[in-house]
C-alpha positions in Angstrom: 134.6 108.1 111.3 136.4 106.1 108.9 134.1 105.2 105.1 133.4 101.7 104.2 136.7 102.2 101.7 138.7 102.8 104.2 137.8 99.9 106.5 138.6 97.8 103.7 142.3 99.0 103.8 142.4 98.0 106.8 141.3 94.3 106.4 143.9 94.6 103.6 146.5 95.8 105.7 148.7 93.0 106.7 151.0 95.4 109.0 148.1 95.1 111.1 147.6 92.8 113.8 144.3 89.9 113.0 142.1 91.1 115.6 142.0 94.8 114.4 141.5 93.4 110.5 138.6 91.5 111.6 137.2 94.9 113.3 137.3 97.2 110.6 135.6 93.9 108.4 133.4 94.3 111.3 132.5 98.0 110.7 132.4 97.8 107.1 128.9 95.9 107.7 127.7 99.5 109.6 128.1 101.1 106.1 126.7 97.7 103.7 124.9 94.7 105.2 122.3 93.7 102.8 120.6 91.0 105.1 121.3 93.4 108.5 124.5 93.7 110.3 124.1 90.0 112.2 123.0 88.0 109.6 125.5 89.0 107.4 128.2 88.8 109.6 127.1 85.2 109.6 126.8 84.4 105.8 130.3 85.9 105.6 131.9 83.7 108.4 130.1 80.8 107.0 131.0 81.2 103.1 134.3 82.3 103.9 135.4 79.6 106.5 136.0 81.1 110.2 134.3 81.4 113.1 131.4 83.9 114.0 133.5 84.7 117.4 137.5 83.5 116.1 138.9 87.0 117.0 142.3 85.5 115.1 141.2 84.3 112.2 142.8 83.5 109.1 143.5 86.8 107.5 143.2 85.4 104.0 139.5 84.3 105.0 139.0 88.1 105.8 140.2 89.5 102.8 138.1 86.5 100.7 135.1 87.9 103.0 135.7 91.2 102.2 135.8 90.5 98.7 132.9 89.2 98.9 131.1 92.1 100.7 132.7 94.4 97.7 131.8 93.1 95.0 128.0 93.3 96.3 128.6 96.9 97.2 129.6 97.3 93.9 126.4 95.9 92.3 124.7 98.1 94.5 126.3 101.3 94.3 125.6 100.7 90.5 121.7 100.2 91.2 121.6 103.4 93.0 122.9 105.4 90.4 120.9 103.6 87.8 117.6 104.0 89.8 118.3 107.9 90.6 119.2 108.4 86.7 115.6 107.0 86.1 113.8 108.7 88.7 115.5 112.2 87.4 113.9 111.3 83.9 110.7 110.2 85.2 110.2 113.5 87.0 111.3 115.3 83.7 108.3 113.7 82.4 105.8 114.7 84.7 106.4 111.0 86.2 105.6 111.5 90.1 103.9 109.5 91.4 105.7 106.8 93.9 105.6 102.7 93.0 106.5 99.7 94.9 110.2 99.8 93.9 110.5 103.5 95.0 109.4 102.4 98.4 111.1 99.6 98.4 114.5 101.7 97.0 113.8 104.3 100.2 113.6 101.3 102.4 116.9 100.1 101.3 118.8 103.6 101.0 122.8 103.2 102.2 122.8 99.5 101.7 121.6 98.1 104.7 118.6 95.5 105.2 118.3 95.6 101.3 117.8 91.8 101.6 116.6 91.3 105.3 116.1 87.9 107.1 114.0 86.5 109.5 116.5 85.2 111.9 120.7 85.9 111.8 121.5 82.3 111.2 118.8 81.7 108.1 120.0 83.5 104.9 120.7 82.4 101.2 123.8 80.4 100.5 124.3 82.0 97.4 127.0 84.8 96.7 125.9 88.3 98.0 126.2 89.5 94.9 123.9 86.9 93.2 120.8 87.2 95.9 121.3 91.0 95.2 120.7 91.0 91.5 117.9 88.5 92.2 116.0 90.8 94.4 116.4 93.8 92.3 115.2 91.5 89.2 112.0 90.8 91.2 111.3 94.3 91.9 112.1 96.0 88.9 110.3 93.6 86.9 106.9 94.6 88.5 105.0 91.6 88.6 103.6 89.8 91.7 104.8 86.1 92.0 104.0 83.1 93.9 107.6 82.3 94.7 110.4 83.4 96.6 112.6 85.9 94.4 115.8 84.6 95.8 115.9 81.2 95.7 112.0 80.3 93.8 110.6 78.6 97.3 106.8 78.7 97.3 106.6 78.5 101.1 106.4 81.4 103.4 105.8 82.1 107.0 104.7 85.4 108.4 107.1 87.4 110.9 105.2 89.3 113.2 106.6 92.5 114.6 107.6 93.8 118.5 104.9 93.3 120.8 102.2 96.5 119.7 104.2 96.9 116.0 102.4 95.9 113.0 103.8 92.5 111.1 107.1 92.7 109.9 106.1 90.2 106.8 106.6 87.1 104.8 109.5 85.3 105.0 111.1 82.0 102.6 111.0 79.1 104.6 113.6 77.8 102.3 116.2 80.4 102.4 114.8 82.9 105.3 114.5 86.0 103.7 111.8 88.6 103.9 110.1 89.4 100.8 109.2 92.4 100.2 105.0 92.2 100.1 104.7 94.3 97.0 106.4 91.7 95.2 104.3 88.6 96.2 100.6 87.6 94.9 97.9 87.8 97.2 97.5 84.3 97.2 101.1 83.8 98.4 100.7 86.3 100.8 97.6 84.6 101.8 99.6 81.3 102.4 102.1 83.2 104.7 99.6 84.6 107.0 98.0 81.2 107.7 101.6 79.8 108.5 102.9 82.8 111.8 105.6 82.8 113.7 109.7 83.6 112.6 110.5 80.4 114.6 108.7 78.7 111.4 110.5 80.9 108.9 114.0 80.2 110.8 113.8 76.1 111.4 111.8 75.5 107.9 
């Protein structure tokens, strides 16, 4: 099975034929999709200019979605390494016990659903790279807030889960994403549960 690095050859590629370039930019997002495989797909047709279901689409617009998609890898990859460099010297410490962003960082492990959103066709407009660094801001900064940590919306709407699952959580009604609970006050939180229903969260 071909890497994420190796897809992106492909897309590259222009002895290739369209249709298999947008593929492999199709199967880079089962190695990195930080809002989920669909809405990403989405936000990457939409910044980049093509059709969600153009199978010949302007190859230049898959490279400049690609690009896109790489340089939030890259932020991320970066993360990782800078998270499991503090988590080996917290440990050397005698530093064990679990927080919010470790959950959160096991959650998000491989890239995917680091930034999820409550329907495929809601997400930030923002560069990938720039919701990304927001997020982890939030998190690592450790401090409950009222607003959205993406885009600073102070409405929220909560997502409930598969019939029999618990709630899957509160979600911007400005941009759509999910935030994570740990990093929202109870008072937001609060708000959210008084407002249910992802059909809220996605026509807000």
């Amino acid at each position: 099975m071909a890497g994420f690095r190796a897809l992106a050859e492909q897309v590259r590629n222009p002895r290739l034929v369209t249709v298999r370039r947008r593929t492999a930019l199709r199967k880079c997002l089962e190695r990195f999709a930080p809002y989920g495989h669909r809405a990403t797909w989405h936000h990457l047709c939409t910044r980049a200019g093509f059709a969600l279901q153009d199978r010949d689409p302007d190859p230049a617009r898959l490279v400049a979605a690609l690009a896109e998609l790489e340089e939030a890898r890259a932020l991320w990859l970066a993360y990782e390494e800078e998270f499991a460099a503090r988590r080996r010297r917290e440990k050397h410490h005698g530093i064990r016990q679990p927080s919010a962003l470790d959950a959160w960082h096991r959650r998000t492990w491989g890239g995917y659903d680091i930034v999820p959103c409550a329907s495929p066709q809601r997400h930030p407009a923002a560069h990938l790279s720039e919701v990304l660094r927001r997020m982890i801001a939030a998190m690592e900064a450790g401090r409950p807030r009222r607003d959205c940590p993406v885009c600073g919306g102070t409405r929220f709407a909560w997502v409930p889960g598969p019939d029999g699952c618990p709630a899957v959580g509160p979600a911007c009604r400005e941009c759509g994403v999910l935030a994570p609970a740990s990093v929202l006050t109870p008072e937001a939180l609060h708000t959210a549960a008084g407002m249910p229903g992802a059909q809220a969260a996605a026509a807000a």
